[in-house]
N, C-alpha and C positions, 0 to 999 in steps of 0.2 A: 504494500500500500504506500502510496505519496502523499499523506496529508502531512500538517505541517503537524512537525511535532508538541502535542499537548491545548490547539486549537480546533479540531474537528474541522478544519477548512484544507483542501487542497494544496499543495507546495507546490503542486505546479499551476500556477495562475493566467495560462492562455486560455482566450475566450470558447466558448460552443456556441453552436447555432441550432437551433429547433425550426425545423420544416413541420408546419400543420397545414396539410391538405385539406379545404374546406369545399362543402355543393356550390356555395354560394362565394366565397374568398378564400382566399391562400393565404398563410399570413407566413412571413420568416424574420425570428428572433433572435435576438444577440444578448449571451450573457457574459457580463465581464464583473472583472473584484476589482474594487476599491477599497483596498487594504481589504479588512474582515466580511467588506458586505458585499452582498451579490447584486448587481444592478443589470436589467432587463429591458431592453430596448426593443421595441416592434421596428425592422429597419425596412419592411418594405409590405406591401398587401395589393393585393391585385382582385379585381374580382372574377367572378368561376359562375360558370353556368351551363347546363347541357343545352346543345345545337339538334336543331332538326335536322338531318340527311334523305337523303333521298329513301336510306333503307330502314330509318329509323333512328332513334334520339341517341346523337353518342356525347361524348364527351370533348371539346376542342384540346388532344392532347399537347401538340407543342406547342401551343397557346401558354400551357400548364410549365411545361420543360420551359421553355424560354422567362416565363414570372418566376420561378423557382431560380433559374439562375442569376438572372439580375439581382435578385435579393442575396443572394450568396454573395455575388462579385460586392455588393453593397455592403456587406457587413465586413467581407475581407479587409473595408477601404478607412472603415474604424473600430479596425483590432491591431494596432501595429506589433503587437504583443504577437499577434500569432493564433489560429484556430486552431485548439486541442479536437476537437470532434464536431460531427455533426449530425443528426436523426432527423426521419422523416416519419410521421403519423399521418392519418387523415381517415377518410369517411371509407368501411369496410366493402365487402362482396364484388364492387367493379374491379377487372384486370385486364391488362395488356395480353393480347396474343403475341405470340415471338417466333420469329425464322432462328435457326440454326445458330445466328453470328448473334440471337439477341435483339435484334431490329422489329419493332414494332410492321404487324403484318396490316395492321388498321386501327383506326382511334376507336377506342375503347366505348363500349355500349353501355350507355347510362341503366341505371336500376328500375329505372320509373318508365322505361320501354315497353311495353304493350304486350310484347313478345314474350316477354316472362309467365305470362299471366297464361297463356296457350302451353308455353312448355310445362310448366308447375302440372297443370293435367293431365297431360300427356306420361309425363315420367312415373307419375303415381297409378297408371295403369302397370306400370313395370315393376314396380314398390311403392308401399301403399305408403301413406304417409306418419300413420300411426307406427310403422316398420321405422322410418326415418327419427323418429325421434325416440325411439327404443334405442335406436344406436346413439344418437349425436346430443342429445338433449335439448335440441336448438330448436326455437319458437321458427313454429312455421309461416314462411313467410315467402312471397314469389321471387323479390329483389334478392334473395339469398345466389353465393356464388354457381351454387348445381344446377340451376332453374337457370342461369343464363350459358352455362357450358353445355347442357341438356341443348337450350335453341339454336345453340350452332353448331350440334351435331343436324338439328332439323332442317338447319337453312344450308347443309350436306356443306361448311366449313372442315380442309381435311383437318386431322389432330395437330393440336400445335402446344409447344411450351407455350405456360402463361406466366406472368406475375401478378400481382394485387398492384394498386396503385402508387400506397408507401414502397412498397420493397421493389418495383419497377425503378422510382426515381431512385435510391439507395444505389440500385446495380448501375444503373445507368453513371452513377456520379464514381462508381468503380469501386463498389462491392461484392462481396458473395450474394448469388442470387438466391432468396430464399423464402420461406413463405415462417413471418413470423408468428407464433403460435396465437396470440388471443387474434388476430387479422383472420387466421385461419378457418378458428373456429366459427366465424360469422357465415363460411363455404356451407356449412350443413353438410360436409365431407370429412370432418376428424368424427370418428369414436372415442367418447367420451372416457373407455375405458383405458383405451389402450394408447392415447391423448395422440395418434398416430392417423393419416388416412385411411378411413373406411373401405377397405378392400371390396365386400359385398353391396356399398352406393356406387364406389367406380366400373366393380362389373356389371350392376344392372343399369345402370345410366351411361352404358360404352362408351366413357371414359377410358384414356390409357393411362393410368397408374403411372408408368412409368415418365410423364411428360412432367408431371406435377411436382412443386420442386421443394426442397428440403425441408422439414419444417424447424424451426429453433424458437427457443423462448425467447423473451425480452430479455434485453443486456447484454446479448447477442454482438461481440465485436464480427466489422463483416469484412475489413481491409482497408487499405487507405486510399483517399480521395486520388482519382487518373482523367485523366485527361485533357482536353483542352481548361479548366480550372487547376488545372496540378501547377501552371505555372505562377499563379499567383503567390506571392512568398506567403500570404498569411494561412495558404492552406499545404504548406511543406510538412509532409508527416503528421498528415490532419486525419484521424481515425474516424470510420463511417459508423454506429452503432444504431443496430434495432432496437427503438425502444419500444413501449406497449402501442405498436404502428398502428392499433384500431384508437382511433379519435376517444371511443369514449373509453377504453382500458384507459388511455392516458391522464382523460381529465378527475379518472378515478383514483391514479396513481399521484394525481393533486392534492389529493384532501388529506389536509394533515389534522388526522381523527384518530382517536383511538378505540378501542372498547366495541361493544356490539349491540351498542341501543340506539344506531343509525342507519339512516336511509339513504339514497344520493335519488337525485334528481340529473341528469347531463342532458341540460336544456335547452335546443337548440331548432334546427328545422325539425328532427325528429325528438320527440323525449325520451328519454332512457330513463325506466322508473324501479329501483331497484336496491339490491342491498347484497354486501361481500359475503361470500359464504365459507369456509375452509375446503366444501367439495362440490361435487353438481347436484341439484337436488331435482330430480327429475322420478320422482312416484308418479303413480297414475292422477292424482289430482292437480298435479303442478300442470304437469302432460295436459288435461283437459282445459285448465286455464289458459294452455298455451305460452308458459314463460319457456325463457331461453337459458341456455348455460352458456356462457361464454369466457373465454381464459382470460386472467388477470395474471398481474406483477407476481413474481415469488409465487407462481403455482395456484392460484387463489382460484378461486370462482366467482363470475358477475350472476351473478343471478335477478333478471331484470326481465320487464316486458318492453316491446317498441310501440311508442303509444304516437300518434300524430302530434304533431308540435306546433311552432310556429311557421312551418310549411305551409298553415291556414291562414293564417293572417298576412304573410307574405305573398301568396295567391292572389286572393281580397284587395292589397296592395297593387297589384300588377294588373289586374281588371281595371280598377279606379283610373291608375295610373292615366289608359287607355284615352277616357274622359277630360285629361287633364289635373288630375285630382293625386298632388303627393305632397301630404301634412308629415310625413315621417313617423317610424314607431311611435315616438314618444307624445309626440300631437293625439296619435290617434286614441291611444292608453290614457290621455288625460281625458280627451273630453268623452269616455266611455264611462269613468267611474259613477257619474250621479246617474246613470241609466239604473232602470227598476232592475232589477235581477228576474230573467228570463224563465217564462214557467215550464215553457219544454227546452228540455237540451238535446244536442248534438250527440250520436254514435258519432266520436270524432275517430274512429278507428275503422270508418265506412270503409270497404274499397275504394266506391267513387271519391273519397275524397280526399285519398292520395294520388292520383292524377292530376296532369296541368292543366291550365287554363279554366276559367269562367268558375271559379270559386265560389263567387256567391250568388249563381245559378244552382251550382249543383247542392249547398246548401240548404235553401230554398227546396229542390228537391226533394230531400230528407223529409226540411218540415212538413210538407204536401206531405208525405207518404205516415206522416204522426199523426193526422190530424190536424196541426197546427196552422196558426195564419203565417204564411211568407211574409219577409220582410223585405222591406225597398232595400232592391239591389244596387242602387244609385249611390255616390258618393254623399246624398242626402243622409241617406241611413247606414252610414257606416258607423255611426256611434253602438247603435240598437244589435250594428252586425256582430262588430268587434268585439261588445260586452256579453254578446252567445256563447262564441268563440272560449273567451277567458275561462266565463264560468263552466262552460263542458269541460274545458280540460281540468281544470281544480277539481270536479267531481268527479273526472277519469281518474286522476293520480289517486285520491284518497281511496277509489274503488280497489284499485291496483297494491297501495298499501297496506290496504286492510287482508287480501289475498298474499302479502310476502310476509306479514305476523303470521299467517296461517299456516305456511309451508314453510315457511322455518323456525319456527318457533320464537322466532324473538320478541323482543318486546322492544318498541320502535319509540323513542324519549324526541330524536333529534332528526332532521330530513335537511341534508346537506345540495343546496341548489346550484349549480355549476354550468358554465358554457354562457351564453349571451342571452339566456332566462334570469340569469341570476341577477340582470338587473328590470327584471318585470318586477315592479315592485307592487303592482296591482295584481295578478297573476299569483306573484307569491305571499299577498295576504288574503286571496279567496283559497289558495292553497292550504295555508295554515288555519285559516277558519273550516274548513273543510274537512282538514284530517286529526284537527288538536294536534298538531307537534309542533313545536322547535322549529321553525324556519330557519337555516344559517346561511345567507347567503355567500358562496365562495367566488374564487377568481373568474371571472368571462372569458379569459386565457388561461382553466386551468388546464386544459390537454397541453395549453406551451410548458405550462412548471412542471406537468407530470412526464414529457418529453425529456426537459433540461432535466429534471429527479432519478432519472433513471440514467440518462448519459454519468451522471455526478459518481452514482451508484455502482456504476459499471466500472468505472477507470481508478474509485477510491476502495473499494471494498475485495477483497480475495472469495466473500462465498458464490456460490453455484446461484446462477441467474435463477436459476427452481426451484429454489430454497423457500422458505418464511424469513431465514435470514437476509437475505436479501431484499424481500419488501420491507422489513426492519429499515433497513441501511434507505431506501427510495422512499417511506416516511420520513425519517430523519433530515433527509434533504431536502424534500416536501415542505418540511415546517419549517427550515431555513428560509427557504426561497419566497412564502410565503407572505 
């Protein structure tokens, strides 16, 4: 270990950089010491969004390669100290297809593509779907990585190496290619048991096994930065490391909590509503509720549902927009508060209404199909729209809560709110009215601290990235950085 002797800090004090892959923005951070304290710069943010194509909704990847690298070169240019490492996180189940040399075969197929939704049926003619979570534990979901590997067998794409999106740019910046373990798990392709590829999903979803690429945990060193950025001095013997590359492992691996009378919240386009487990808890009632197991830090378990998020009010946003009509989050969260609270609510976890476009048509929708009166779709009624919105998801998470005391036995004191919900400050007092807990709210950038927490982790600590010791060591840094 390199920390300074009798400090708990670092002896070697060159800067990191955290890459978070976001649907909606990219953001890449810079941490540097100043003397004892860690200070964290956002040095560059671009924003992200899926493209329509001729053949369906992909992802603009060099779009993505080219914002990631500018932020690099950007950070290179105020670290004269020098880049110790760097990690890449971001949103799970989309991946790059690969030719032989590694070269992107086509840009990468967004989750919210159409397609999914025909293969997910398809496949469970071949294994059912109650088989798939006997193996995986993973909340069934179509956006999962099987359900789009599944439609490109269908649209007769031949087999191809793939990567996930974190571990693509990681290789790309000239790392080991690798699929890091909690990213993994979101595929609906690891068994739960044997934390390894499902041999029995990739032969009946004729997959080749053999294409699929290594998997490693978090903390994972993958080799050092090559390339055209290898010349840069600040990134000479600049180490690449996997940290918890799914978004929300990372912003999990933020919270510097201890004890087990807490919840998390990773609140963002999607909400992750959930609580750390020690293992996968996947009985037949968890199964029927449909929660997911998903890998954490140090071995752990996410044990969480995916509940719709502000993907609804960002939709709503983007309709309005159309009209002429953009107050911003914050505008529109003020003037929805004195609104009466709504007598029916939203299934905010409709099918329909994880799809794009015309948000507060298909809303409306809904209501029609409850009974209820529609409400003006117009930028008139976005007050009446937005305070639906709020209060359905408040009364989702507390639903969803009440179901993770159940199946795990805990007893839930504190609900820790993280990601760019953490600063819904209306959101999180129908939340906290809702469920009686503890609101706390945490970083907006905590997948960047639980990124930087794990890099810290990885280059200061000697235990096994699989450990409990080692999320010791990624708390500990966690409530530094914090």
């Amino acid at each position: 270990m390199s920390e300074a002797k009798g400090t708990g800090l670092p002896e070697d004090r060159r800067a990191s950089i955290a890459v978070d892959l976001g649907a909606e923005s990219c953001r890449v951070s810079l941490l540097r010491w100043n003397g004892s304290s860690p200070q964290i710069e956002l040095v560059h943010r671009f924003g992200n969004g899926p493209v329509q194509r001729q053949d369906g909704l992909h992802w603009p990847l060099e779009r993505i390669v080219e914002g990631v690298e500018e932020g690099l070169r950007m950070a290179a240019g105020l670290a004269p100290e020098g880049v110790r490492s760097i990690a890449v996180d971001g949103w799970a189940v989309d991946y790059v297809r690969l030719d032989e040399q590694g070269v992107p075969l086509a840009e990468p197929f967004c989750y919210r593509d159409e397609r999914n939704v025909r293969a997910e049926s398809d496949l469970h003619k071949k294994i059912s779907a109650e088989r798939m979570r006997e193996i995986t534990g993973v909340q069934q979901l179509s956006i999962n990585t099987v359900y789009q590997l599944y439609a490109d067998c269908e649209a007769g794409y031949a087999p191809s190496r793939w990567l996930n999106l974190p571990e693509y740019m990681l290789a790309r910046l000239g790392g080991a290619p690798v699929a890091e373990f909690t990213n993994a798990t979101h595929s609906q392709m690891i068994d739960m048991q044997s934390r390894q590829w499902s041999e029995e999903i990739f032969r009946e979803a004729g997959l080749v096994r053999e294409l699929a690429p290594k998997i490693v945990p978090p903390g994972t060193r993958l080799g050092n930065v090559s390339g055209r950025l290898q010349d840069l001095a600040a990134f000479k013997d600049t180490e690449l490391i996997a940290p918890a590359c799914h978004d929300t492992a990372s912003a999990i691996a933020g919270i510097p909590a201890l004890g087990d009378d807490w919840a998390y919240i990773s609140s963002g386009t999607w909400s992750l509503v959930g609580a750390l487990t020690s293992h996968p808890v996947a009985g037949p009632e968890a199964r029927a509720d449909n929660f997911t197991n998903l890998g954490a830090v140090g071995g752990a378990n996410c044990f969480h549902k995916n509940v719709n998020g502000m993907w609804l009010l960002k939709q709503c946003e983007s309709t309005w927009a159309e009209k002429g009509f953009t107050p911003g989050v914050v505008e529109l969260l003020r003037c929805c508060e004195d609104v009466a609270a709504p007598k029916t609510l939203l299934d905010v976890d409709d099918p329909d209404l994880l799809l794009m476009g015309e948000m507060p048509q298909r809303i409306n929708r809904q209501l029609r199909a409850k009974g209820a009166e529609p409400l003006d779709e117009s930028p008139d009624g976005s007050p009446q729209m937005v305070s639906l919105i709020m209060h359905s998801l408040a009364s989702r998470y507390s639903e969803v809560l009440a179901r993770v005391e159940q199946h795990t036995g805990k007893k839930l004191r504190r609900l820790f709110v993280v990601g760019g919900g953490s600063r819904n400050t209306l959101l999180n007092r129908l939340t906290s009215e809702k469920t009686g807990l503890e609101v706390c709210c945490g970083s907006a950038e905590s997948s960047t601290l639980g990124n930087f927490a794990v890099q810290l982790a990885t280059l200061e600590s000697s235990s096994s990235p699989a450990s409990p010791e080692f999320a010791a060591e990624v708390y500990r840094w966690a409530s530094l950085l914090s």
